[in-house]
N, CA, C and O of each residue as an XYZ file, in Angstrom:
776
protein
N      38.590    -18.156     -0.731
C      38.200    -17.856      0.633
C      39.093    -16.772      1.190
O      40.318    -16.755      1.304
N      38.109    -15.799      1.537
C      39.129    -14.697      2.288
C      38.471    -13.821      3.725
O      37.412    -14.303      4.126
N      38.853    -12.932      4.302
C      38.421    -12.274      5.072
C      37.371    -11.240      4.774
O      37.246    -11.085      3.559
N      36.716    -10.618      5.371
C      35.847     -9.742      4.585
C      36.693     -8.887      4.639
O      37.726     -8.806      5.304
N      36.134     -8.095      3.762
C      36.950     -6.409      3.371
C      35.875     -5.603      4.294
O      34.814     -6.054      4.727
N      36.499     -4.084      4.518
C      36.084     -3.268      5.061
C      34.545     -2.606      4.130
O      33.424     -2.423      4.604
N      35.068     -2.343      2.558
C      34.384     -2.262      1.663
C      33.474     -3.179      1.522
O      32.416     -2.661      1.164
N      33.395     -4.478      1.660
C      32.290     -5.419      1.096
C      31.396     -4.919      1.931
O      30.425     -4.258      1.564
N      31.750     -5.290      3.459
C      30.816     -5.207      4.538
C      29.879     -3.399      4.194
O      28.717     -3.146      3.876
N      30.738     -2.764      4.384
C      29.951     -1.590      3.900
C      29.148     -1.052      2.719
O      28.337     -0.126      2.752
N      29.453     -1.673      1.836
C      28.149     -1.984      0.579
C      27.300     -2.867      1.115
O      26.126     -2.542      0.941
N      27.519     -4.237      1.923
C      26.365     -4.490      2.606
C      25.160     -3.786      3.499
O      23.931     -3.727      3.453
N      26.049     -3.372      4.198
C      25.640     -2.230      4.809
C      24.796     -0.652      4.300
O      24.048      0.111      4.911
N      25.386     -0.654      2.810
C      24.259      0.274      2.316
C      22.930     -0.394      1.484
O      21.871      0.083      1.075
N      23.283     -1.173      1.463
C      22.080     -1.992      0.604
C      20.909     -1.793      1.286
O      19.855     -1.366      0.814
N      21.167     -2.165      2.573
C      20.093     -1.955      3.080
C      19.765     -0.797      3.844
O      18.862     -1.002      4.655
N      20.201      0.287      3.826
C      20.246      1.960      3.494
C      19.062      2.611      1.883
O      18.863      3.753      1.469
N      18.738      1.776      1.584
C      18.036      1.891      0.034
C      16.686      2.636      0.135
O      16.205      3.388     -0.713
N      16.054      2.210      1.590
C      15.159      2.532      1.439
C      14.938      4.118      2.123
O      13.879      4.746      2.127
N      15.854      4.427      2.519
C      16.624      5.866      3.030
C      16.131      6.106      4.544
O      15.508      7.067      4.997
N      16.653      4.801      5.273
C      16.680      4.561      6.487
C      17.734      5.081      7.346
O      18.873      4.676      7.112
N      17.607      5.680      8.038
C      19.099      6.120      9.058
C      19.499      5.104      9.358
O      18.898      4.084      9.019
N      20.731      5.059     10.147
C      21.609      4.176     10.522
C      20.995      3.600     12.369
O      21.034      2.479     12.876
N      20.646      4.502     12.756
C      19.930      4.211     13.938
C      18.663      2.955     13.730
O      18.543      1.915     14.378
N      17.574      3.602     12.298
C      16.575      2.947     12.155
C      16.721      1.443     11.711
O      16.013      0.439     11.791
N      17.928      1.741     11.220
C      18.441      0.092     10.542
C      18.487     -0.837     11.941
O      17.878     -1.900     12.061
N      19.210     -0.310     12.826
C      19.747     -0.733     14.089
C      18.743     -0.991     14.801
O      18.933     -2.031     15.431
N      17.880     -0.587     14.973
C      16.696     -0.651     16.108
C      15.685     -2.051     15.074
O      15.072     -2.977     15.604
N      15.767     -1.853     13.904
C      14.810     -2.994     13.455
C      15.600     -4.669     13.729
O      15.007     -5.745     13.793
N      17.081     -4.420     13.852
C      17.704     -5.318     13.745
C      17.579     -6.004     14.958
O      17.427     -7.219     15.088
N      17.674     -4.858     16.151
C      17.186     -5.487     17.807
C      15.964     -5.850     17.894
O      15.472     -6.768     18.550
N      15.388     -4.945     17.069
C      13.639     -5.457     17.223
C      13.658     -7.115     16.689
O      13.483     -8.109     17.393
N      13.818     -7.081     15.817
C      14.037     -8.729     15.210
C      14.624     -9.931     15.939
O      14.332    -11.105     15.715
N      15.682     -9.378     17.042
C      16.169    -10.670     18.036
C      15.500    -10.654     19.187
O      15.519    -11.660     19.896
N      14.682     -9.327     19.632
C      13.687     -9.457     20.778
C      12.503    -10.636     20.550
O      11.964    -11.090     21.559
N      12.043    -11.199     19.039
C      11.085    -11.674     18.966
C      11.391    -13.208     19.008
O      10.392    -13.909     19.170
N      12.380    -13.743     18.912
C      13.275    -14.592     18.760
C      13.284    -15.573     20.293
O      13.787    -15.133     21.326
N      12.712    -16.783     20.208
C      13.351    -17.448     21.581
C      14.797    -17.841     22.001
O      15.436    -17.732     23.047
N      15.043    -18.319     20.816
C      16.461    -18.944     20.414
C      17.841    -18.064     19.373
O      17.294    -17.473     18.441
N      18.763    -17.953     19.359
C      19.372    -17.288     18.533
C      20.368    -18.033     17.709
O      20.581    -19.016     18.418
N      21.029    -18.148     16.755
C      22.113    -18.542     16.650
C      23.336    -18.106     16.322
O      24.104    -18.742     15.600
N      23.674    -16.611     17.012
C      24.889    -16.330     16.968
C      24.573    -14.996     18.086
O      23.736    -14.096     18.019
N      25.736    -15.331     19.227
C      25.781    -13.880     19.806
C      26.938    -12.503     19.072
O      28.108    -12.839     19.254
N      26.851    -11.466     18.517
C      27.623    -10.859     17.599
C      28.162     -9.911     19.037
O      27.347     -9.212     19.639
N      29.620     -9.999     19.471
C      30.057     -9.402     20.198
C      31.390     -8.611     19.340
O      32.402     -9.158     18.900
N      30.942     -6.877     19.260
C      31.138     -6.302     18.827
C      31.570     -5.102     19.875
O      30.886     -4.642     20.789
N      32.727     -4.778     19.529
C      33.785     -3.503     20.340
C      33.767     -2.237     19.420
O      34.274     -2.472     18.323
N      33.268     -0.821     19.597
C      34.172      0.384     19.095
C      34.021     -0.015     17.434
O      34.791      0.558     16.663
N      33.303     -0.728     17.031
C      32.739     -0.675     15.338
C      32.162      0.704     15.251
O      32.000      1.424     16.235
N      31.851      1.043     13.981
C      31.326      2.017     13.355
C      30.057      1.537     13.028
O      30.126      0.510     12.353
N      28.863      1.934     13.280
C      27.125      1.540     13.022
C      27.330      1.120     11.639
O      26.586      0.218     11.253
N      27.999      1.485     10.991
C      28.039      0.896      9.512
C      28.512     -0.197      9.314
O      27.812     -0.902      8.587
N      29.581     -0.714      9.724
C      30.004     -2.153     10.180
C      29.317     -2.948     11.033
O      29.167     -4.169     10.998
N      28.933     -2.180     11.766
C      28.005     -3.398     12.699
C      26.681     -3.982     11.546
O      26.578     -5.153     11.181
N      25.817     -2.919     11.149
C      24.947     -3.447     10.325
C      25.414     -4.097      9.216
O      24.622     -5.008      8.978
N      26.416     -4.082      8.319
C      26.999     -4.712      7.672
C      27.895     -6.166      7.734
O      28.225     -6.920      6.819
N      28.140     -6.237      9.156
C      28.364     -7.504      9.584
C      27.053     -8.490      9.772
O      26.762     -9.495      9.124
N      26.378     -7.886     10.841
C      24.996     -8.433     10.699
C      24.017     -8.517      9.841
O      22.903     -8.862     10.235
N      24.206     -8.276      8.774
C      23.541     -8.468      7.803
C      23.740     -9.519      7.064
O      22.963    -10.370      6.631
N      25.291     -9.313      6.926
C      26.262    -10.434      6.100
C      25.693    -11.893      6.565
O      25.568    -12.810      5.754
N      25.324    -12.034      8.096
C      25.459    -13.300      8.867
C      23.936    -13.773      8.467
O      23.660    -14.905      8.073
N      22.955    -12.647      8.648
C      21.846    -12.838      8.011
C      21.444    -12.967      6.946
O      20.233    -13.115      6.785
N      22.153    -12.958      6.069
C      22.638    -13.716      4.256
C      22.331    -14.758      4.093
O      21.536    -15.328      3.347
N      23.050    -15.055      4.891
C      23.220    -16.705      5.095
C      22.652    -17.631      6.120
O      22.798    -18.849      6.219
N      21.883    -16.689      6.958
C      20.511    -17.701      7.454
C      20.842    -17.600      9.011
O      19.868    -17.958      9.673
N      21.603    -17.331      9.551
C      21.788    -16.776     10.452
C      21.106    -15.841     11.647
O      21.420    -14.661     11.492
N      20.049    -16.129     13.073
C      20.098    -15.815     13.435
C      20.544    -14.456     14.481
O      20.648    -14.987     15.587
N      20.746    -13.479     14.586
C      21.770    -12.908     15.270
C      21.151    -11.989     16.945
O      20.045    -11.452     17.000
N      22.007    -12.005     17.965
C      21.671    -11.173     18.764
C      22.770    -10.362     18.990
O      23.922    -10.737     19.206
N      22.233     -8.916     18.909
C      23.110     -7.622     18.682
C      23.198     -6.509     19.443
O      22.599     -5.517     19.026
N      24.079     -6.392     20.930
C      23.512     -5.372     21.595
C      22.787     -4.178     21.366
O      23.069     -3.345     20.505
N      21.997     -4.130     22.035
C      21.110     -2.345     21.443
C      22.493     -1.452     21.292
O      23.489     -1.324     22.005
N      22.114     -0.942     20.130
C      23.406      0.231     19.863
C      23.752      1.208     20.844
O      24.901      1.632     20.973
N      22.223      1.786     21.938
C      22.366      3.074     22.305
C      23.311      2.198     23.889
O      23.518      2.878     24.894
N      23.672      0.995     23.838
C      24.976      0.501     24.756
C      26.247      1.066     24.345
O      27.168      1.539     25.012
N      26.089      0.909     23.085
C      27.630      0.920     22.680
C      28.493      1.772     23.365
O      29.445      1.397     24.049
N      28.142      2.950     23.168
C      28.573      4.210     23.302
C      28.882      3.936     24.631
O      30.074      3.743     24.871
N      27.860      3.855     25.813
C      27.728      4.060     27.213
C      27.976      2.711     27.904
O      29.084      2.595     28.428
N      27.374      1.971     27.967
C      27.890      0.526     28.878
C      28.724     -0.771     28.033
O      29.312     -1.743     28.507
N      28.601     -0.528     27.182
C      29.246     -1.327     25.996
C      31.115     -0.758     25.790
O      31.871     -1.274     24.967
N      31.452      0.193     26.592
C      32.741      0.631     26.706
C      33.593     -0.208     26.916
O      33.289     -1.400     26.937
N      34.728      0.175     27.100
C      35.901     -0.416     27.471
C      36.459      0.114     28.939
O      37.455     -0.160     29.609
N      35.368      0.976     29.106
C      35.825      1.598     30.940
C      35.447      0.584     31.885
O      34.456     -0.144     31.812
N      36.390      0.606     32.842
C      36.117     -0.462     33.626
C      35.164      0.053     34.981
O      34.911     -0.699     35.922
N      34.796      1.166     34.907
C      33.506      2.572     35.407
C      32.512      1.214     34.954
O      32.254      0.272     35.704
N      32.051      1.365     33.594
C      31.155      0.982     33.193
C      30.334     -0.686     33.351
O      29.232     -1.097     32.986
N      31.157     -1.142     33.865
C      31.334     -3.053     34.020
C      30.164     -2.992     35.507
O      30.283     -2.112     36.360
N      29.285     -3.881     35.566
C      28.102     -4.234     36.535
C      27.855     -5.282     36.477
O      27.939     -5.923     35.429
N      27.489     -5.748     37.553
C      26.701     -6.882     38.104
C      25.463     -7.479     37.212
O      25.168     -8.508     36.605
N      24.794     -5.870     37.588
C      23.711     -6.310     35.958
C      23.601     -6.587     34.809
O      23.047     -7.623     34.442
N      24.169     -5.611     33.906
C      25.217     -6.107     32.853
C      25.380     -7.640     32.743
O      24.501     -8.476     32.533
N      26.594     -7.802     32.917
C      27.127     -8.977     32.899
C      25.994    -10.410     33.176
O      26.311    -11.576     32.941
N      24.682     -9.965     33.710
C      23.728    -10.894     34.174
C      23.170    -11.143     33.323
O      22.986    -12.326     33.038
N      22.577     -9.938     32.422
C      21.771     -9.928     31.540
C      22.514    -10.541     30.154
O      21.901    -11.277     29.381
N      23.934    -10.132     29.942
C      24.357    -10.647     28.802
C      24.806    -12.073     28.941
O      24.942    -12.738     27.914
N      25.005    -12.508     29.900
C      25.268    -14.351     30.156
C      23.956    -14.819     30.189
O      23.970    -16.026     29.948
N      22.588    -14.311     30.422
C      21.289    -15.160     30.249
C      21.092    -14.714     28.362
O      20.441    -15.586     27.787
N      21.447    -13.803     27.628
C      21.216    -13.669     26.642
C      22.540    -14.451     25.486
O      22.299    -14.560     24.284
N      23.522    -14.800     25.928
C      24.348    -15.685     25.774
C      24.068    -17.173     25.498
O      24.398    -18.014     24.662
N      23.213    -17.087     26.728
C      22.751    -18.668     27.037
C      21.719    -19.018     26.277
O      21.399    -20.206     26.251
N      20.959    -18.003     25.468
C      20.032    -18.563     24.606
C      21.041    -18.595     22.904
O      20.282    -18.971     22.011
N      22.204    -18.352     22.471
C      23.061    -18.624     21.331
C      23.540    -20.004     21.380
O      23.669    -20.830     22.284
N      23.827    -19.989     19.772
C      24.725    -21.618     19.834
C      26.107    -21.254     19.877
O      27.078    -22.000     20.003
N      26.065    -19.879     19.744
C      27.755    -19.580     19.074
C      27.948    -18.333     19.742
O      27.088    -17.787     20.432
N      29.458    -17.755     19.453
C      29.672    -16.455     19.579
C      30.813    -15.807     18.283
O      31.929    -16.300     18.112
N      30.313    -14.722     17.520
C      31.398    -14.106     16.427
C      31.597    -12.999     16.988
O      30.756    -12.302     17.556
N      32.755    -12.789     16.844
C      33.924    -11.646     17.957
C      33.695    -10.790     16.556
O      34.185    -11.533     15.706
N      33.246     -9.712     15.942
C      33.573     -8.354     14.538
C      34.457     -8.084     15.200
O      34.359     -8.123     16.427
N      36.035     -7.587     14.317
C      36.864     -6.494     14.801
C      37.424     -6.378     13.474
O      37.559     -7.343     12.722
N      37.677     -5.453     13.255
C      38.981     -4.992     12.283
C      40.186     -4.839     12.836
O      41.047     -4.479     12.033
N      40.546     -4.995     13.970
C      42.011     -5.383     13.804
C      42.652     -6.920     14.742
O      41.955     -7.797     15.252
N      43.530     -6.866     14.730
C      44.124     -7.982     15.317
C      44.290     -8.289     16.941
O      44.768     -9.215     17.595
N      43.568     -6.880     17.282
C      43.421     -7.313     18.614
C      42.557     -6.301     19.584
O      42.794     -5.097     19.488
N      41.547     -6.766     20.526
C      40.432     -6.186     21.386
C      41.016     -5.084     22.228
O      42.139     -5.304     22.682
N      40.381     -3.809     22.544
C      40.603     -3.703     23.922
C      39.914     -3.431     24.764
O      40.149     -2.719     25.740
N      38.457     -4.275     24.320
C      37.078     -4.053     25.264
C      37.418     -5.000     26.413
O      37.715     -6.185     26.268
N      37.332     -4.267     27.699
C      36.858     -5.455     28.835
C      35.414     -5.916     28.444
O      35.525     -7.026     28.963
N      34.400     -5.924     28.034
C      33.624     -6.787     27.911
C      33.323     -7.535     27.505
O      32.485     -8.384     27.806
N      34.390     -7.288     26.161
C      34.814     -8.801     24.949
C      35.658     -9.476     25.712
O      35.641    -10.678     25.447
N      36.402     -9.172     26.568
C      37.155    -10.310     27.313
C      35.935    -11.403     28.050
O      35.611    -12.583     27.923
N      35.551    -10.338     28.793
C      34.522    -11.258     30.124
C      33.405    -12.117     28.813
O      33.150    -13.311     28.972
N      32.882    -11.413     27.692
C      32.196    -12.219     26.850
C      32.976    -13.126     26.191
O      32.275    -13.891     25.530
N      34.460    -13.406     26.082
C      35.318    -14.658     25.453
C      34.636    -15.588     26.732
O      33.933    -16.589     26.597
N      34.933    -15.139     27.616
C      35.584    -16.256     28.793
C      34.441    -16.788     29.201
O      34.492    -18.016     29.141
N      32.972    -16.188     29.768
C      32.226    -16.446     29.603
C      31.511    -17.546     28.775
O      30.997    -18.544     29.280
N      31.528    -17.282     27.554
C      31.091    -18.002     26.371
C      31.839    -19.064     26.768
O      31.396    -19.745     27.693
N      32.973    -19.381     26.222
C      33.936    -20.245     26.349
C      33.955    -21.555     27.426
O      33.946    -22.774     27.255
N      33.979    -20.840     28.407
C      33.496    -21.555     29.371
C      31.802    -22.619     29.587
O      31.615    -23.753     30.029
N      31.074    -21.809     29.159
C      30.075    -22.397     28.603
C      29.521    -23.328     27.485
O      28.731    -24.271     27.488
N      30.187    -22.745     26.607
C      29.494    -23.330     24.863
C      31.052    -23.612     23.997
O      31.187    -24.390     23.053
N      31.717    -23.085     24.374
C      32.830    -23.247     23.637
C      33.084    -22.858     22.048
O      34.184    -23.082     21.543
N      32.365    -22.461     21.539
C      32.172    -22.218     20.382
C      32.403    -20.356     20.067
O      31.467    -19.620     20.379
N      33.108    -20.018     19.729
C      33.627    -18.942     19.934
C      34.739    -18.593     18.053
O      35.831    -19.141     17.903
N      34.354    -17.998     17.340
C      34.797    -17.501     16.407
C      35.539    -16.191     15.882
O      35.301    -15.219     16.600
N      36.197    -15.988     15.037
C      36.340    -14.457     14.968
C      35.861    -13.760     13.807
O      35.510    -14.759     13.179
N      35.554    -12.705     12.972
C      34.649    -12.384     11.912
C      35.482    -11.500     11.694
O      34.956    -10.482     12.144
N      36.754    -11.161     11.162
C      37.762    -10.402     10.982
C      37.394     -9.367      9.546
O      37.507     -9.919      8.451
N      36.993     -7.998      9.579
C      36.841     -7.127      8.886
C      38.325     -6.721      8.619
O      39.077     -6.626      9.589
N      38.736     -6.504      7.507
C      39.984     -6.475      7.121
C      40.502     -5.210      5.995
O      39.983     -5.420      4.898
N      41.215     -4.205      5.996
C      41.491     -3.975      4.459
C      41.204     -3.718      3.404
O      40.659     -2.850      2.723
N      41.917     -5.130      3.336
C      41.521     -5.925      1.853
C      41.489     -7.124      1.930
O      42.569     -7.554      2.337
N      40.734     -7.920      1.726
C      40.583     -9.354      1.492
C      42.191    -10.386      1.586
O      43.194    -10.453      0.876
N      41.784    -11.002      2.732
C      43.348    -12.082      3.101
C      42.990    -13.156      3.626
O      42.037    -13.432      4.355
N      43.891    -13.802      3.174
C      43.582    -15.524      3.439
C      43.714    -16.454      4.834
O      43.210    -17.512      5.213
N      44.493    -15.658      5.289
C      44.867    -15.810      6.987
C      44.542    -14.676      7.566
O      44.718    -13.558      7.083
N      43.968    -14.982      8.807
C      44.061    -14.023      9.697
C      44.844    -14.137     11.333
O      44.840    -15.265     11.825
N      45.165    -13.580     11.736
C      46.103    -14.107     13.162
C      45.865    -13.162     14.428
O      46.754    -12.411     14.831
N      44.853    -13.231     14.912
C      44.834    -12.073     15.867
C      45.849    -12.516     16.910
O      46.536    -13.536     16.954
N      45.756    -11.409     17.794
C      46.238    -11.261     19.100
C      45.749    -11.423     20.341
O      44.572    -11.171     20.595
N      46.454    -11.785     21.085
C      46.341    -11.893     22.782
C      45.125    -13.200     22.505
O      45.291    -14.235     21.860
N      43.936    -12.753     23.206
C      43.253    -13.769     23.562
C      42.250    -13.609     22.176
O      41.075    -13.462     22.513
N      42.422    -13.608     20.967
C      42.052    -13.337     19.380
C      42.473    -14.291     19.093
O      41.783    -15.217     18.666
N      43.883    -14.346     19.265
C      44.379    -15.356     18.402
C      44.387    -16.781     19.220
O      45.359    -17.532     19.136
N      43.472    -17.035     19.852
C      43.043    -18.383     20.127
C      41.700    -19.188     19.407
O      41.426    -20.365     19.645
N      41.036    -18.429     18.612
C      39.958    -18.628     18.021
C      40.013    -18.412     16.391
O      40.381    -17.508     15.640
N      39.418    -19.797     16.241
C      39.524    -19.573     14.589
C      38.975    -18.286     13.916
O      38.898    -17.202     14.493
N      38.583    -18.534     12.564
C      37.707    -17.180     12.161
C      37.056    -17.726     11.073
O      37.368    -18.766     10.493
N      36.266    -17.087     10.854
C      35.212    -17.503      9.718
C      35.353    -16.990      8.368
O      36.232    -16.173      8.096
N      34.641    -17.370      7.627
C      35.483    -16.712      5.882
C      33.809    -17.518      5.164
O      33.113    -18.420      5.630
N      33.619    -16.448      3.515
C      32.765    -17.580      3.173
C      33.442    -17.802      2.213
O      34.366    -17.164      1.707
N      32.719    -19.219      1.820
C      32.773    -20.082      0.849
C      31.997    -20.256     -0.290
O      30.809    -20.267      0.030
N      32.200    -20.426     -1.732
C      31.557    -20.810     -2.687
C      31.545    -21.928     -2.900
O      32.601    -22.431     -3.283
N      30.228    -22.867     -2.723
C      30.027    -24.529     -2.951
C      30.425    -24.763     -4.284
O      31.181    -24.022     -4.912
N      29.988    -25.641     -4.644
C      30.149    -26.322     -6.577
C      28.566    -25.420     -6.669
O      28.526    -24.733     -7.690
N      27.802    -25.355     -6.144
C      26.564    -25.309     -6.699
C      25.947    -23.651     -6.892
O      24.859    -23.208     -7.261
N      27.164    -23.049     -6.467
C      27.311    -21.583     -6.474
C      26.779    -20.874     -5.193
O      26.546    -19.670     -5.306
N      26.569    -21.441     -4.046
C      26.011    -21.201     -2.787
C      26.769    -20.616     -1.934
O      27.679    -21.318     -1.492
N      26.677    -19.284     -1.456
C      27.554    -18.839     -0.707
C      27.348    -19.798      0.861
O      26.239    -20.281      1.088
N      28.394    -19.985      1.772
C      28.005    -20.711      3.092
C      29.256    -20.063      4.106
O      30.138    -19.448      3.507
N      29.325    -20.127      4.992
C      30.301    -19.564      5.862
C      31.306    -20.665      6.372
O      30.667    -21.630      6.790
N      32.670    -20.840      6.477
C      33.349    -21.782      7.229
C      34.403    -21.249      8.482
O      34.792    -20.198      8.991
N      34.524    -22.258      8.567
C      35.680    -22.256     10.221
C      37.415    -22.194      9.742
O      37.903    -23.196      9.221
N      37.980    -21.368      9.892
C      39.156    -21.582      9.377
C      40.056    -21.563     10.363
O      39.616    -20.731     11.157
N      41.384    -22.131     10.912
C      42.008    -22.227     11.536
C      43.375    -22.119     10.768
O      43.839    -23.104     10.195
N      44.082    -20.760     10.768
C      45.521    -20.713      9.810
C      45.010    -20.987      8.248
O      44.091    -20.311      7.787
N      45.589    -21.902      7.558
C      45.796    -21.730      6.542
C      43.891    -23.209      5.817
O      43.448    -23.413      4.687
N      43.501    -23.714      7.059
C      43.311    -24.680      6.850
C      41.520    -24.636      7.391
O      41.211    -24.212      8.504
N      40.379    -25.207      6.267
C      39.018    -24.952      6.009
C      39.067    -26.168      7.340
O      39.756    -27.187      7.385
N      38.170    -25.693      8.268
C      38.177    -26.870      9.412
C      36.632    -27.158      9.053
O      36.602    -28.121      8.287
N      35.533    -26.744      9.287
C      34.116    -27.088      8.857
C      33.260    -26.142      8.252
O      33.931    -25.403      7.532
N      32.193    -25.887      8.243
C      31.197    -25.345      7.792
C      30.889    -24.619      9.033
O      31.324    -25.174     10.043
N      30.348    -23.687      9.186
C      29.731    -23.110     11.143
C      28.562    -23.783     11.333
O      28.241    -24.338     12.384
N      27.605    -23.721      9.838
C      26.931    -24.882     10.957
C      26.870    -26.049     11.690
O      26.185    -26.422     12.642
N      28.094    -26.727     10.760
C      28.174    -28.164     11.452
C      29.499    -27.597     12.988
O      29.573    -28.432     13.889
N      30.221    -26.550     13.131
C      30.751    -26.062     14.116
C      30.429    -25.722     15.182
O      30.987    -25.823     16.274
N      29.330    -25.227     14.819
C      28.063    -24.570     15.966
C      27.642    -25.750     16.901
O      27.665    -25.915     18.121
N      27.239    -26.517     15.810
C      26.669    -28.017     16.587
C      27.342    -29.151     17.089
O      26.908    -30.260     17.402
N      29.146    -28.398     17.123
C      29.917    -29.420     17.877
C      30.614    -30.105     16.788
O      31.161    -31.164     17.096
N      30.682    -29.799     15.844
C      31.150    -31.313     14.570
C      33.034    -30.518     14.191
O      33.578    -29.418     14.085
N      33.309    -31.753     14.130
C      34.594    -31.349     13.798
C      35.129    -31.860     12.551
O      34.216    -32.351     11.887
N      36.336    -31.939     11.935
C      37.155    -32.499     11.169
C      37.403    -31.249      9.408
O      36.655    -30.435      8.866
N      38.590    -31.665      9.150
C      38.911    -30.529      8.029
C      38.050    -30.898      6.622
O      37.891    -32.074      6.295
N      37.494    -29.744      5.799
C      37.050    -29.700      4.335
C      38.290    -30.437      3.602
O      38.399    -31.587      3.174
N      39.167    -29.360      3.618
C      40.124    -29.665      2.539
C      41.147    -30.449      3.372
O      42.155    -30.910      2.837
């Protein structure tokens, strides 16, 4: 069990590049796909990624059966900032009713610590609500711990797992130690694997 690599995610990420799709077109099918969706099961709150990581994260999650809702990309850039210009009433309305339809929330970052105001207001938010709040740590190179910072390092992180039966599945890790499966996390269940 380790963190993802920067590399994995991005061979994910080209895989589905195969069919010689831009990076935009990948992106727009991916929103198209959670618009149709009543329910979701993961909100992917994502800061200052590279379109290649984002689709490569979300893809990864969709591997494994995973639901996802993914801000429209053409935010990123413009209201999806870290300017505090950019922060609204509306905004913030629309992403707490689109919140409210997830079981979960996975924080993507490659490093150890945020500096989106909107990943804050989306921790606290969430948190406050659902409680279920993860981190999806793009890394490097593949590591067994991860430890973010500031308000990062209050939330476990996820890693996958190989069953006996050769099944990839995703778990909850807290430090050094397999706490559950996400799905049984998602749905409130607690207690350690190992």
């Amino acid at each position: 069990m380790a963190t993802f690599s920067i590399s994995d995610i991005r061979s994910r990420a080209k895989l589905s590049g195969k069919s010689n799709k831009t990076v935009n077109e990948i992106l727009d099918e991916l929103v198209l796909k959670q618009k149709k969706a009543s329910a979701l099961d993961v909100f992917l709150s994502i800061s200052n990624l590279e379109p290649e990581l984002i689709i490569g994260a979300a893809l990864t999650l969709e591997d494994v059966g995973y639901s996802i809702y993914l801000d429209p990309h053409e935010d990123q850039n413009k209201e999806h900032s870290s300017s505090i210009k950019k922060i609204s009433r509306e905004k913030a309305k629309a992403l707490s009713g689109l919140m409210d339809r997830c079981q979960g929330m996975i924080i993507v970052t490659t490093s150890a610590k945020s500096e989106s105001l909107w990943q804050l207001w989306e921790c606290g938010y969430f948190s406050g609500k659902k409680g279920r709040i993860a981190i999806m740590p793009i890394t490097p190179v593949n590591a067994e711990i991860y430890r973010g910072e500031s308000y990062l390092g209050l939330y476990p992180f996820i890693t996958t797992y190989q069953t006996q039966n050769r099944q990839t599945i995703l778990v909850v890790k807290y430090g050094t130690k397999v706490y559950c499966t996400l799905d049984n996390w998602f749905a409130g269940g607690e207690g350690l694997l190992e």
